[in-house]
VMD Tcl script that builds the backbone (N, CA, C; Angstrom):
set m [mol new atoms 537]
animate dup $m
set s [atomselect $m all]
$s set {name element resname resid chain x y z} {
  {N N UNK 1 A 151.642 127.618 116.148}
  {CA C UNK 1 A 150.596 126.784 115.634}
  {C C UNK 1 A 149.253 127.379 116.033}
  {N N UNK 2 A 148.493 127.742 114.874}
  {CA C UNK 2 A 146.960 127.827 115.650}
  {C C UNK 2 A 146.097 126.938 115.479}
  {N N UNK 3 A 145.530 126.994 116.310}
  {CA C UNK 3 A 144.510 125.892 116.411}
  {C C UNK 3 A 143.092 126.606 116.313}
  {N N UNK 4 A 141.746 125.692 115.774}
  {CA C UNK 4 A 140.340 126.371 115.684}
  {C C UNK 4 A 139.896 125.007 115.958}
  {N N UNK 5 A 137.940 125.065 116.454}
  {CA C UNK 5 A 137.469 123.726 116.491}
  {C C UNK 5 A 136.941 123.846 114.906}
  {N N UNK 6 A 136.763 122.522 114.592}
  {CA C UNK 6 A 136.271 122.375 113.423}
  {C C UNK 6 A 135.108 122.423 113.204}
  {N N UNK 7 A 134.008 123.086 111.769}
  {CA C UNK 7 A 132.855 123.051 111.824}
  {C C UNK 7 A 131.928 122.015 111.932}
  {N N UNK 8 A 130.646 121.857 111.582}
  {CA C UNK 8 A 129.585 120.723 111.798}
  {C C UNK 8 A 130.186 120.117 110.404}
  {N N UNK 9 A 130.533 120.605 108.932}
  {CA C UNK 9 A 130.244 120.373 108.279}
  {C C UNK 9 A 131.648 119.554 108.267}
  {N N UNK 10 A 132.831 120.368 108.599}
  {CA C UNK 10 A 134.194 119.549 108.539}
  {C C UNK 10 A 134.030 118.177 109.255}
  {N N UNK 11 A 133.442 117.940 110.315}
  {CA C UNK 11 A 133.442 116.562 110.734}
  {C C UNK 11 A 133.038 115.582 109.701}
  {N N UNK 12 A 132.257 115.650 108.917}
  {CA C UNK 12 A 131.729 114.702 107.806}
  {C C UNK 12 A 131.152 113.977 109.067}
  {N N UNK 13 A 130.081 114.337 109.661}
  {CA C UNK 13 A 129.100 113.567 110.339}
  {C C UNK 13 A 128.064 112.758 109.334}
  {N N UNK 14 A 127.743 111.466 110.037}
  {CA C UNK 14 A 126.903 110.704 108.730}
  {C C UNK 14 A 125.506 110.795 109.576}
  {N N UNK 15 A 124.525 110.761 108.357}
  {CA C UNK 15 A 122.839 111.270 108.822}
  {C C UNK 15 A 122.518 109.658 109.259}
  {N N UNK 16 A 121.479 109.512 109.920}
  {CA C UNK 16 A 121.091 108.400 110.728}
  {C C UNK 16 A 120.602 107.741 109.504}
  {N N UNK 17 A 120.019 108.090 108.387}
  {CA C UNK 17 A 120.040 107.014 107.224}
  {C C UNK 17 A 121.384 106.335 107.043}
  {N N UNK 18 A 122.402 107.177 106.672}
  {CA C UNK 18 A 123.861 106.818 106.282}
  {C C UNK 18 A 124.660 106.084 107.604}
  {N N UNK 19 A 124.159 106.084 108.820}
  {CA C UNK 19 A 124.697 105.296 109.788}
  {C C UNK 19 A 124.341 103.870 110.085}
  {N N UNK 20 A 122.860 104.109 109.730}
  {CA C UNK 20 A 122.439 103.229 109.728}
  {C C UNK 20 A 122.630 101.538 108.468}
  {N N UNK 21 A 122.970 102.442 107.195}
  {CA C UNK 21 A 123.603 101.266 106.334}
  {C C UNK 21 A 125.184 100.870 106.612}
  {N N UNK 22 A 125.898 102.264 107.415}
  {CA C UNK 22 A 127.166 101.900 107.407}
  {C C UNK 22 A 127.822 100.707 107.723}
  {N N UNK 23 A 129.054 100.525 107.576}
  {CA C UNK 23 A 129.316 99.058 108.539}
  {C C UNK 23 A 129.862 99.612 109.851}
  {N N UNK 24 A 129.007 98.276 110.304}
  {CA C UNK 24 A 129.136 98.474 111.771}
  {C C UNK 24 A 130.501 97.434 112.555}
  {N N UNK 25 A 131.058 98.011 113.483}
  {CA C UNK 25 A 131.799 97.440 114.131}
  {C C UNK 25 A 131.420 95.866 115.113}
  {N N UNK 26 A 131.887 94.750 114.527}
  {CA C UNK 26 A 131.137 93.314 115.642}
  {C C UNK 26 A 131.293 93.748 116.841}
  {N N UNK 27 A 130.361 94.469 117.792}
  {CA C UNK 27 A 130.662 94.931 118.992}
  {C C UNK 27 A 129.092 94.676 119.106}
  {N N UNK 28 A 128.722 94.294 120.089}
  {CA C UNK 28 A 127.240 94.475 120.789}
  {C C UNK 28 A 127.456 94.729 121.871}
  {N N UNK 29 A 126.556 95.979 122.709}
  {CA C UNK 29 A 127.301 96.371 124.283}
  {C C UNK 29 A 125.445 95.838 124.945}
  {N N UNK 30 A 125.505 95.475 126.016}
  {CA C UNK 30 A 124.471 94.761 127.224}
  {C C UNK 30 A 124.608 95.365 127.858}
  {N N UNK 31 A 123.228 96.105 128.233}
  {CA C UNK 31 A 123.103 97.110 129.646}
  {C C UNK 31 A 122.168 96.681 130.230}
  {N N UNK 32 A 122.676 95.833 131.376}
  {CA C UNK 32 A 121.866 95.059 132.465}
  {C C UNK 32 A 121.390 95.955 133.534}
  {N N UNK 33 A 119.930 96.506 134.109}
  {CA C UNK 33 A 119.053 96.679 135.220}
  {C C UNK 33 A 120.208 98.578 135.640}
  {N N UNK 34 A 120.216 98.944 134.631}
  {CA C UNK 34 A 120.978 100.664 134.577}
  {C C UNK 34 A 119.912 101.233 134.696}
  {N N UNK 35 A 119.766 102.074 136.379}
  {CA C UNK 35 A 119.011 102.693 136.875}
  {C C UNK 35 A 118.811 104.287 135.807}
  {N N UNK 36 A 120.116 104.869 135.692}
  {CA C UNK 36 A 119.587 105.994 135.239}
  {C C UNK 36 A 119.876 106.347 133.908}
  {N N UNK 37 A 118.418 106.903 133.745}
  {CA C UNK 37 A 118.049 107.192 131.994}
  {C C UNK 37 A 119.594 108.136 131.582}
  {N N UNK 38 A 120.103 108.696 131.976}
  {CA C UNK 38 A 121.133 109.641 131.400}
  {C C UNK 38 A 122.594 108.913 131.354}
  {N N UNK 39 A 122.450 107.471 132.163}
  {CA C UNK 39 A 123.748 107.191 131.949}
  {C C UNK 39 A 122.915 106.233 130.736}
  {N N UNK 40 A 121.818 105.874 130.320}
  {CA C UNK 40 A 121.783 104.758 129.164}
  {C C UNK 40 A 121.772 105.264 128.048}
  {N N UNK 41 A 121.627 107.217 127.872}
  {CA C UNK 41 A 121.182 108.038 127.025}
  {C C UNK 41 A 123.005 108.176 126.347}
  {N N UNK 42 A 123.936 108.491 127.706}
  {CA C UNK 42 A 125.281 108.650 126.868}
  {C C UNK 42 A 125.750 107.086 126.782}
  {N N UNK 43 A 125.477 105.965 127.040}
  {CA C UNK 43 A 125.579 104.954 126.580}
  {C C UNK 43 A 125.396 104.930 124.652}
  {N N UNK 44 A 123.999 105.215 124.816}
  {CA C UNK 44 A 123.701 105.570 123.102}
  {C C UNK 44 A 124.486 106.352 122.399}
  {N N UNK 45 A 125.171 107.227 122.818}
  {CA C UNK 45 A 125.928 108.487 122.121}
  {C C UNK 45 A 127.148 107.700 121.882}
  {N N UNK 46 A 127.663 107.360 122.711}
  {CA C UNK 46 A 129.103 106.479 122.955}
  {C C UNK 46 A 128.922 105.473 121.753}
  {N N UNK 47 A 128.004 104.445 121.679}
  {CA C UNK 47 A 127.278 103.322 120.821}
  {C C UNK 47 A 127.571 103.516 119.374}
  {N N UNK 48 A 126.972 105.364 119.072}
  {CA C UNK 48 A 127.011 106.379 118.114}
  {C C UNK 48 A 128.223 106.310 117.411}
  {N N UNK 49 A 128.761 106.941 118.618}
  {CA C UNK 49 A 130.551 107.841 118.319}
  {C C UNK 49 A 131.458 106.113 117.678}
  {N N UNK 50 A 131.229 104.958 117.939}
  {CA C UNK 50 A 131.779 104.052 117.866}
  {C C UNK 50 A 131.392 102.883 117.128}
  {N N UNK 51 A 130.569 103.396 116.661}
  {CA C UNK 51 A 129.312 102.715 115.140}
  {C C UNK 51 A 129.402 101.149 115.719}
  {N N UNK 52 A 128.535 100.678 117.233}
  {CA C UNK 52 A 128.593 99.401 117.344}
  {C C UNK 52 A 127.661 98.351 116.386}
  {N N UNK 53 A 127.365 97.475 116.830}
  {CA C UNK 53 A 126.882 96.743 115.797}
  {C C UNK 53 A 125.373 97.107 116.844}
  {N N UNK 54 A 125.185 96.732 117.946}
  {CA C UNK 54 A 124.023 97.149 118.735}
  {C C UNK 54 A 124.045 96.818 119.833}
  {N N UNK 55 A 122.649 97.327 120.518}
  {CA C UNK 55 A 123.212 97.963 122.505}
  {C C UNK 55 A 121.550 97.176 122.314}
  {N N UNK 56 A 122.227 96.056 123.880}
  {CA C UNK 56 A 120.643 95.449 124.028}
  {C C UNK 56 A 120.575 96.007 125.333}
  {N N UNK 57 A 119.137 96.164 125.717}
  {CA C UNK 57 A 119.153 96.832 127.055}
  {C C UNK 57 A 117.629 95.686 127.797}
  {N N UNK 58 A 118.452 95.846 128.773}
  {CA C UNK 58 A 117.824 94.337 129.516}
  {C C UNK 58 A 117.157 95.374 130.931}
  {N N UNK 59 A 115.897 94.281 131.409}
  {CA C UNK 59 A 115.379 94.610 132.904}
  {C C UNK 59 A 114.707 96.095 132.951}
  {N N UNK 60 A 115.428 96.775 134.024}
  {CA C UNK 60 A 114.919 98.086 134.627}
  {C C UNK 60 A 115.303 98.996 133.765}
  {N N UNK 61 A 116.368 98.841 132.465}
  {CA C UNK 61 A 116.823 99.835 131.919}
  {C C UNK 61 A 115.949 100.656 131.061}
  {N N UNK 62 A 115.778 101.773 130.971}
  {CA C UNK 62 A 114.449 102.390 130.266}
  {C C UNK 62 A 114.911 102.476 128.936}
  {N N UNK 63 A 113.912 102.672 127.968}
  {CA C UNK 63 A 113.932 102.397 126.652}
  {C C UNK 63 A 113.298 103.601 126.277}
  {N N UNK 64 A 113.736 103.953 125.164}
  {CA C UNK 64 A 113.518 105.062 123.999}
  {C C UNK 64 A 112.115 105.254 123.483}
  {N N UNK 65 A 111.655 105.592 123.668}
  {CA C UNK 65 A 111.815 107.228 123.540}
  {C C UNK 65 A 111.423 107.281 125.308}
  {N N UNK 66 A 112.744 108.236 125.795}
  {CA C UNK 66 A 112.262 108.873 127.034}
  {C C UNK 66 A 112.969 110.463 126.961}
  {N N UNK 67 A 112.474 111.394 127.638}
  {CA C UNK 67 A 113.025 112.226 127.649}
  {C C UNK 67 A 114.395 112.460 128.562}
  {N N UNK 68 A 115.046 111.376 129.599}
  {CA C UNK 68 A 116.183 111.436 130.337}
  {C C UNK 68 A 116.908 111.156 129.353}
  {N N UNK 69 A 116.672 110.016 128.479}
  {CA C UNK 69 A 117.447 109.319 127.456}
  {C C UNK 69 A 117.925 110.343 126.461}
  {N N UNK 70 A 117.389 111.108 125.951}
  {CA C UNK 70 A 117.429 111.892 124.765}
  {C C UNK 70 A 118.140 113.033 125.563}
  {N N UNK 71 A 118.062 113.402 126.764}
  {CA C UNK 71 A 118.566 114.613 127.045}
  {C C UNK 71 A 120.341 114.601 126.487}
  {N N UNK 72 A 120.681 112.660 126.936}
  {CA C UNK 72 A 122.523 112.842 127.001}
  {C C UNK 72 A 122.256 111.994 125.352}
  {N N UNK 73 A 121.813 111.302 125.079}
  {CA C UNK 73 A 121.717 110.912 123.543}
  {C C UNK 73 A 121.850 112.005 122.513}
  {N N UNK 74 A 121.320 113.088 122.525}
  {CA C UNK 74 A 121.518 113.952 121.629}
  {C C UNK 74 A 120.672 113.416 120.354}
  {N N UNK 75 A 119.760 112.365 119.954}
  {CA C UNK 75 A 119.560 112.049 119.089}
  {C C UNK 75 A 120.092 110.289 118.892}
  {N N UNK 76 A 121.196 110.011 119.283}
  {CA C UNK 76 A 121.874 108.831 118.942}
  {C C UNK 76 A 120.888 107.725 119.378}
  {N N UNK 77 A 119.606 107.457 120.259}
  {CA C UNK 77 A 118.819 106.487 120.355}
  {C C UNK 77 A 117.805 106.175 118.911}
  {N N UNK 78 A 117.749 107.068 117.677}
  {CA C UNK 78 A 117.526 107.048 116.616}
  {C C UNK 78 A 118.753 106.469 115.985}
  {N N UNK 79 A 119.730 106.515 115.868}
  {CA C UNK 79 A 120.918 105.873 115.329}
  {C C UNK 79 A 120.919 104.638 115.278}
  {N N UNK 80 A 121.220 104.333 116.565}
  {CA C UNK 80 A 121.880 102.957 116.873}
  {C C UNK 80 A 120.987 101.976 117.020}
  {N N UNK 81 A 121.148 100.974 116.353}
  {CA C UNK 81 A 120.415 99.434 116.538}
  {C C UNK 81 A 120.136 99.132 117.867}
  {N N UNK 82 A 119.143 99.326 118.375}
  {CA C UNK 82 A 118.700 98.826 120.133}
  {C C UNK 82 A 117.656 97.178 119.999}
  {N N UNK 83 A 118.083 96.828 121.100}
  {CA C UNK 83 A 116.557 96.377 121.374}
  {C C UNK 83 A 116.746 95.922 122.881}
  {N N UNK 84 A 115.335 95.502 123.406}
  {CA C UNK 84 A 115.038 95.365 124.952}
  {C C UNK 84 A 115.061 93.894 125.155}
  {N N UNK 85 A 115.588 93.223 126.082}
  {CA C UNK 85 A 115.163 91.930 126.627}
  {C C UNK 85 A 114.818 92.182 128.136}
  {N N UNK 86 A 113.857 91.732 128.559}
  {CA C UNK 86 A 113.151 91.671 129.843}
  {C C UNK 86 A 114.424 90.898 130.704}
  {N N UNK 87 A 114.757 89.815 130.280}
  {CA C UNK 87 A 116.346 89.036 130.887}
  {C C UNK 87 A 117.653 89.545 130.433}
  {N N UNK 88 A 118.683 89.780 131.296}
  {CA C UNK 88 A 119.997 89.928 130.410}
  {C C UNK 88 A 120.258 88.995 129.854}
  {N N UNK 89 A 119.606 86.869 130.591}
  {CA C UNK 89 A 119.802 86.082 130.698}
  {C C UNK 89 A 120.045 85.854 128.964}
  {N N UNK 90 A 118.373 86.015 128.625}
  {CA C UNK 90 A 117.880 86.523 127.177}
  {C C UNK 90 A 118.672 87.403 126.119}
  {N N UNK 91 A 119.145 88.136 126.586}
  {CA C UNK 91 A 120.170 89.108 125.370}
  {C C UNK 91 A 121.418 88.109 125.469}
  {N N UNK 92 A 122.393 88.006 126.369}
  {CA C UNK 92 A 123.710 86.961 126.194}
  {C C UNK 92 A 123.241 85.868 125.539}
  {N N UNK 93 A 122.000 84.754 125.674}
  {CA C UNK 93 A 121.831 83.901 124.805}
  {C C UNK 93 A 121.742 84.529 123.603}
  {N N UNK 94 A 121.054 85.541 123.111}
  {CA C UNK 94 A 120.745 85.901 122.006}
  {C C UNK 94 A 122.215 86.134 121.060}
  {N N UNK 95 A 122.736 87.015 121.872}
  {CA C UNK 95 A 123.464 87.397 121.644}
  {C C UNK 95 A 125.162 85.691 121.285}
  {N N UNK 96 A 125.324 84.935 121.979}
  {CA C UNK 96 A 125.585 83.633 122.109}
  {C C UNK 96 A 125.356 83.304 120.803}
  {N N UNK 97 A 123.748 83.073 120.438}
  {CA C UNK 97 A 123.255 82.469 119.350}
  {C C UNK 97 A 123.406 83.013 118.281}
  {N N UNK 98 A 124.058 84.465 118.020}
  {CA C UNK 98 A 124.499 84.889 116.885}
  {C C UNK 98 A 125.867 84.980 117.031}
  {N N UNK 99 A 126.438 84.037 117.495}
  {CA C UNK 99 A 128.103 84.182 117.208}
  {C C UNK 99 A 128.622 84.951 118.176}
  {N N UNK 100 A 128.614 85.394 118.963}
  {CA C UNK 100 A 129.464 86.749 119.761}
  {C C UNK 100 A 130.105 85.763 120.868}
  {N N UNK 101 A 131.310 86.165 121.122}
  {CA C UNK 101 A 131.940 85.984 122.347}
  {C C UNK 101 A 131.900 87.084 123.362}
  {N N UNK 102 A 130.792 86.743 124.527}
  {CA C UNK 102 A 130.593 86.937 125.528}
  {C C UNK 102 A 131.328 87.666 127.166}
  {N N UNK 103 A 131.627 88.869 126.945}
  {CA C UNK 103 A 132.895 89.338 127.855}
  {C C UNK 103 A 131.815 90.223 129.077}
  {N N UNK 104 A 131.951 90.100 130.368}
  {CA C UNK 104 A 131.279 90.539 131.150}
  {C C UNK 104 A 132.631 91.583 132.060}
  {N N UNK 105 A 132.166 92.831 131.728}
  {CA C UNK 105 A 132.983 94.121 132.144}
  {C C UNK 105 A 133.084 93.725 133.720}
  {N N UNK 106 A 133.943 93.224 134.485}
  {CA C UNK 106 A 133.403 92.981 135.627}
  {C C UNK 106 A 134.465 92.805 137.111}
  {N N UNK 107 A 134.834 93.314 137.955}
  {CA C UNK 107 A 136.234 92.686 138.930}
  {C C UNK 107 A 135.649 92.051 139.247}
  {N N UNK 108 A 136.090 90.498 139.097}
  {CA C UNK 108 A 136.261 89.105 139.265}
  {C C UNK 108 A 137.951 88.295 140.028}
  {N N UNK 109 A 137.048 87.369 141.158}
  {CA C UNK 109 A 138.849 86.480 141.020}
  {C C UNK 109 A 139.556 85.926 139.959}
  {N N UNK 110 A 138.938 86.319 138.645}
  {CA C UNK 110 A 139.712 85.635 137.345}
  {C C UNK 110 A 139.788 86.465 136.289}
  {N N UNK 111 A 139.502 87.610 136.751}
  {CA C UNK 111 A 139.119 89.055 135.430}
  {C C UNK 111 A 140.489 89.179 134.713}
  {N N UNK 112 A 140.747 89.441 133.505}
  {CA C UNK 112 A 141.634 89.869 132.593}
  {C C UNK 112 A 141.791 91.198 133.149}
  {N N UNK 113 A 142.917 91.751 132.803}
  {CA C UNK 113 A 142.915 93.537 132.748}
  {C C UNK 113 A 142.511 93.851 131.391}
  {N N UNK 114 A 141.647 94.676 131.057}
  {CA C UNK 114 A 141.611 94.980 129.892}
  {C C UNK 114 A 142.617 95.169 128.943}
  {N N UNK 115 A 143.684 96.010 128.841}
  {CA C UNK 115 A 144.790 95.834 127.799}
  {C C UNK 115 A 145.426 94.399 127.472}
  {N N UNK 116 A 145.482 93.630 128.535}
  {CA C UNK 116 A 146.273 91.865 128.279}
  {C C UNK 116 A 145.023 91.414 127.938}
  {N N UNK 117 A 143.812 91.427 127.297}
  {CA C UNK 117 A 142.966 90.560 126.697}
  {C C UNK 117 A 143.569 90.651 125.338}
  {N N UNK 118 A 143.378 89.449 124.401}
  {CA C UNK 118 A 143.458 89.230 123.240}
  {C C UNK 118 A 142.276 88.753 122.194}
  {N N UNK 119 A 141.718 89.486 121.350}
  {CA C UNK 119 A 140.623 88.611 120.832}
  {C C UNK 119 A 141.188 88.300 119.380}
  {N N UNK 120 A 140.216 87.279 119.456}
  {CA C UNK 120 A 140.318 86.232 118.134}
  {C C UNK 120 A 140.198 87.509 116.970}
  {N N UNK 121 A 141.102 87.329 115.735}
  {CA C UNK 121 A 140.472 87.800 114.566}
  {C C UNK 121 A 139.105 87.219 113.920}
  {N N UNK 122 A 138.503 88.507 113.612}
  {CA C UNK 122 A 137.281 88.360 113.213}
  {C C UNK 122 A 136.224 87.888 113.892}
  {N N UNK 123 A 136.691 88.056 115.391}
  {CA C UNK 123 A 135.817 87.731 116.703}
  {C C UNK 123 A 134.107 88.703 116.715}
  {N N UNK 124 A 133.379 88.127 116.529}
  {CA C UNK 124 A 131.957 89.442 117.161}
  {C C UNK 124 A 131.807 89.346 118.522}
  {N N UNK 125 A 131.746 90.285 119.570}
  {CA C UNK 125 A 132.086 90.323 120.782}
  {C C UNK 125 A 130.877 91.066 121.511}
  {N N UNK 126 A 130.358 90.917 122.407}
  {CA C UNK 126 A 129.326 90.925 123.582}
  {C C UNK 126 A 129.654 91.820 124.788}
  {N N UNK 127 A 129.559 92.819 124.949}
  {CA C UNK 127 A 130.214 93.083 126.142}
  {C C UNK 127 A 128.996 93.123 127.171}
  {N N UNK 128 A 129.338 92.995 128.405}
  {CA C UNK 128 A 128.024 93.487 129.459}
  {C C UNK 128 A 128.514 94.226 130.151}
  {N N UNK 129 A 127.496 95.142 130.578}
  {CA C UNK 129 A 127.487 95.713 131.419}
  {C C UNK 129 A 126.566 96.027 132.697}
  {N N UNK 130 A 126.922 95.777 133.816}
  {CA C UNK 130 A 125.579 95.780 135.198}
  {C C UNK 130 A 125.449 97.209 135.466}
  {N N UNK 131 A 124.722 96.741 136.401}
  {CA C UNK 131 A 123.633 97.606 137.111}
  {C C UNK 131 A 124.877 98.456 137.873}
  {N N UNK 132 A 124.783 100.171 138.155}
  {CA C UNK 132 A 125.106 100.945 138.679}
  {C C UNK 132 A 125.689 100.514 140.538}
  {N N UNK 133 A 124.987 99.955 140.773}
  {CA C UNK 133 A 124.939 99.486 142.515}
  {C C UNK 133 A 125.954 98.045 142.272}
  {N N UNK 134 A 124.904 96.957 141.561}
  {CA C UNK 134 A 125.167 95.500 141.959}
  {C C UNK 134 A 126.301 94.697 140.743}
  {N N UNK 135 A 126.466 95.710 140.440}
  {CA C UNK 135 A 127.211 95.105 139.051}
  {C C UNK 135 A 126.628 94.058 138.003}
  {N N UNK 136 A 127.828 93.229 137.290}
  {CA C UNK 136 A 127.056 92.042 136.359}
  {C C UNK 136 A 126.341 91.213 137.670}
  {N N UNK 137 A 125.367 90.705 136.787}
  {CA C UNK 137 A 124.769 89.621 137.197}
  {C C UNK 137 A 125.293 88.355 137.598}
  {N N UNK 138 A 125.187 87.885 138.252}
  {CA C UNK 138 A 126.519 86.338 138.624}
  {C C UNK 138 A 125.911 85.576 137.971}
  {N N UNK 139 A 124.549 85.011 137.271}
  {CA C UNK 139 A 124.264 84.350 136.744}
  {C C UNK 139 A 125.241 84.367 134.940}
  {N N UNK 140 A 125.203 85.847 134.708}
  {CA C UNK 140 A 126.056 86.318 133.687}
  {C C UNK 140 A 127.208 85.407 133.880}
  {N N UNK 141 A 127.748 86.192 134.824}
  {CA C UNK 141 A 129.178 85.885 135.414}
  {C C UNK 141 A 129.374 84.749 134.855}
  {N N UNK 142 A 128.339 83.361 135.084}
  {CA C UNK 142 A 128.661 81.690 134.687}
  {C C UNK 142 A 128.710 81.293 133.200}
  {N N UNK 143 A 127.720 82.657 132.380}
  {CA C UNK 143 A 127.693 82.288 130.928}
  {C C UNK 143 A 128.623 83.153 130.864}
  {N N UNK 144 A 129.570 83.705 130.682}
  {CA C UNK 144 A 130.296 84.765 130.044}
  {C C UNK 144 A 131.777 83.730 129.649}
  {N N UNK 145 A 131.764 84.377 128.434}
  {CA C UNK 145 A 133.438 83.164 128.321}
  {C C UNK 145 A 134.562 84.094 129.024}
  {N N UNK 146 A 134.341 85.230 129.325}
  {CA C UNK 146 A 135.590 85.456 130.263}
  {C C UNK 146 A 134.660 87.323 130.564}
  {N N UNK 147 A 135.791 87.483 131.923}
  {CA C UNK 147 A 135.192 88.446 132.453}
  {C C UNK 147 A 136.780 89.459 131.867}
  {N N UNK 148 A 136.580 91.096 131.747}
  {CA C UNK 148 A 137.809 91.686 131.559}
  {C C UNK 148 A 137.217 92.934 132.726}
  {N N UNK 149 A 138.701 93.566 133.495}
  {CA C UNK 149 A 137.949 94.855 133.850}
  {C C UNK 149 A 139.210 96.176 133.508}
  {N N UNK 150 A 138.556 96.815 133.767}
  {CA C UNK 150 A 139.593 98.084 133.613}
  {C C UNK 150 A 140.317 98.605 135.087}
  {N N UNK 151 A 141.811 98.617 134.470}
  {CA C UNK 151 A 142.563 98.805 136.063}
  {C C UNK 151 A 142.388 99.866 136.442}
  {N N UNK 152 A 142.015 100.228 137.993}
  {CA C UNK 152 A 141.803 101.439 138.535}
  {C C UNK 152 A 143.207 101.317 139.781}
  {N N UNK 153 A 143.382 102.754 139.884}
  {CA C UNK 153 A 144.474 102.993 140.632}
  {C C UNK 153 A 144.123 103.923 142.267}
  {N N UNK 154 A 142.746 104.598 142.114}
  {CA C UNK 154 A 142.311 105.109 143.194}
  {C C UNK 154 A 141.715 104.699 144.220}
  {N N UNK 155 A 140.914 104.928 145.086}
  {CA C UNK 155 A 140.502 104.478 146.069}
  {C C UNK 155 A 138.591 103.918 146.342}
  {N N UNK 156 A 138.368 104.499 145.298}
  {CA C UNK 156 A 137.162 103.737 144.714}
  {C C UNK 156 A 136.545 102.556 143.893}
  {N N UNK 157 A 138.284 102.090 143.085}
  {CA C UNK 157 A 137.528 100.915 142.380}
  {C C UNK 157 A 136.291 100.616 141.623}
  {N N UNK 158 A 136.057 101.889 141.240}
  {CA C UNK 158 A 134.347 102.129 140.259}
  {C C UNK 158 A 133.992 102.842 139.423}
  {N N UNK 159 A 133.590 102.360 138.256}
  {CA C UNK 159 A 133.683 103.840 137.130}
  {C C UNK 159 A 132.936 103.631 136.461}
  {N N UNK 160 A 132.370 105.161 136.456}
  {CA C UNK 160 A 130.380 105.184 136.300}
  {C C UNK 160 A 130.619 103.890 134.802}
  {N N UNK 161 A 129.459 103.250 134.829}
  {CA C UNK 161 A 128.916 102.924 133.366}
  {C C UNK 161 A 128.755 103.123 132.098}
  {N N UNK 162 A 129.064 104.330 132.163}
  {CA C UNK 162 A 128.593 105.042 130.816}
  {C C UNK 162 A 130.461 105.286 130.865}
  {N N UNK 163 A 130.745 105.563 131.293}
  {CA C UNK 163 A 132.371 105.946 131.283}
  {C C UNK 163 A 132.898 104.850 131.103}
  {N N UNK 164 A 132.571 103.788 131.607}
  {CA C UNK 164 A 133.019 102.185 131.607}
  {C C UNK 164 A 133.436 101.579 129.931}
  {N N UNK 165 A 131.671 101.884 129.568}
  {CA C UNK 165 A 131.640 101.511 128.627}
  {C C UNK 165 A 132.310 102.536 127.386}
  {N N UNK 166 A 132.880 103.697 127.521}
  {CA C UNK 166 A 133.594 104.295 126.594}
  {C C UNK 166 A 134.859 103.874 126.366}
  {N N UNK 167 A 135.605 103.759 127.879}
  {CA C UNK 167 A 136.974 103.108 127.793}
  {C C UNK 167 A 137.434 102.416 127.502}
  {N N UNK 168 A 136.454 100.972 127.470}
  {CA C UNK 168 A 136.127 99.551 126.952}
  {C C UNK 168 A 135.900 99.592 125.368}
  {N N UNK 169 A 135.243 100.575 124.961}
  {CA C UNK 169 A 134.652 100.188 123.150}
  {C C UNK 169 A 135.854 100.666 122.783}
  {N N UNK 170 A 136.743 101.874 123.028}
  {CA C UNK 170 A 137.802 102.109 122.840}
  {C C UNK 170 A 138.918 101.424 122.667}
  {N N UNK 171 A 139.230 100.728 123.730}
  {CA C UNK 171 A 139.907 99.756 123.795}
  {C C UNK 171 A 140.049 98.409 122.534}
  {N N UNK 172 A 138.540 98.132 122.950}
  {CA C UNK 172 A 138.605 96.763 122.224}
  {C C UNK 172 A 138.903 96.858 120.402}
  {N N UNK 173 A 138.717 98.635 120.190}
  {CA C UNK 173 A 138.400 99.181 118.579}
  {C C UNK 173 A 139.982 98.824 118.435}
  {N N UNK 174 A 140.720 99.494 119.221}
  {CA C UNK 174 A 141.790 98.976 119.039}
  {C C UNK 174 A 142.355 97.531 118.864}
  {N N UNK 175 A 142.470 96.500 119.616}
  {CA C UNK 175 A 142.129 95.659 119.445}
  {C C UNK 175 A 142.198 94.993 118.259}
  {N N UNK 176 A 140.800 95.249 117.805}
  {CA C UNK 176 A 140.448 94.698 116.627}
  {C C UNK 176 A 140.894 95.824 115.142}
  {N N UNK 177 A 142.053 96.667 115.523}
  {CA C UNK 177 A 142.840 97.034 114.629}
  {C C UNK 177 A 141.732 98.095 113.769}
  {N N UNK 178 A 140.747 98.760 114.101}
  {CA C UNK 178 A 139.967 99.220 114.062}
  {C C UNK 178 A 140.336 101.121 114.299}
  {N N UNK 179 A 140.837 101.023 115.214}
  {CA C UNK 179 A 141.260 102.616 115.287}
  {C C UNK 179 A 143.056 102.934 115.074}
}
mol reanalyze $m
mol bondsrecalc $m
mol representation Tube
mol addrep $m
């Protein structure tokens, strides 16, 4: 068998006009008080690769146009539907108020494992994600209709954010019968 990578052109990559009308997946991802521009930059790429519906970015998280952002974005902060809330408090309501069920990425005494979650058909879904150090917000924690996390088997129990959130959109695409 040989194998080659495929060209730019074989991917059938779609131009940020054409992504932008595409349909988007009911996924909105929440990036709560994410210290560094390069993990919010492959946040965007990830966002990209997984055509969410949109990435709200709350608090300390820096916003577009920055040059940390764009270094791991590649472009994808032009893509993807963003916007900023000063509160995460503010994006989950928002987010609430347009229909989404509310899932806070998070180890909790009541957390789902990610694979045994089940969502509703035709569910639009919220995910959050905290801060690098302090995790979700506990105020989150009280609005969230349920917390899910991803099982870890090593001795750290922690997986960067930006990685978090790949394993998770993945997941849930499945899920929703999507991939």
């Amino acid at each position: 068998m040989s194998l080659r990578k495929l060209s730019l052109s074989e991917l059938n990559r779609l131009s940020n006009e054409e992504f932008r009308t595409a349909e988007k997946f009911p996924v909105t991802v929440i990036l709560d008080d994410i210290r560094s521009q390069n993990n919010t930059g492959s946040v965007f790429r990830t966002c990209d690769a997984f055509r969410v519906d949109s990435l709200y970015l709350c608090g300390i998280t820096a916003t577009p146009p920055h040059r940390e952002i764009h270094k791991t974005a590649l472009g994808a902060e032009d893509s993807v539907n963003w916007n900023y809330f000063g509160s995460v408090i503010e994006a989950v309501m928002k987010a609430r108020e347009s229909g989404h069920l509310v899932l806070a990425v998070e180890q909790t005494t009541n957390s789902l494992s990610l694979q045994d979650l089940s969502i509703p058909a035709h569910s639009k879904i919220a995910l959050v994600f905290g801060n690098e150090i302090q995790g979700v917000n506990e105020e989150v924690l009280k609005l969230a209709d349920n917390c899910v996390e991803i099982p870890q088997f090593g001795t750290k129990h922690s997986i960067n954010v930006s990685v978090a959130v790949g394993i998770t959109l993945w997941e849930f695409l499945k899920k929703l019968n999507k991939i």
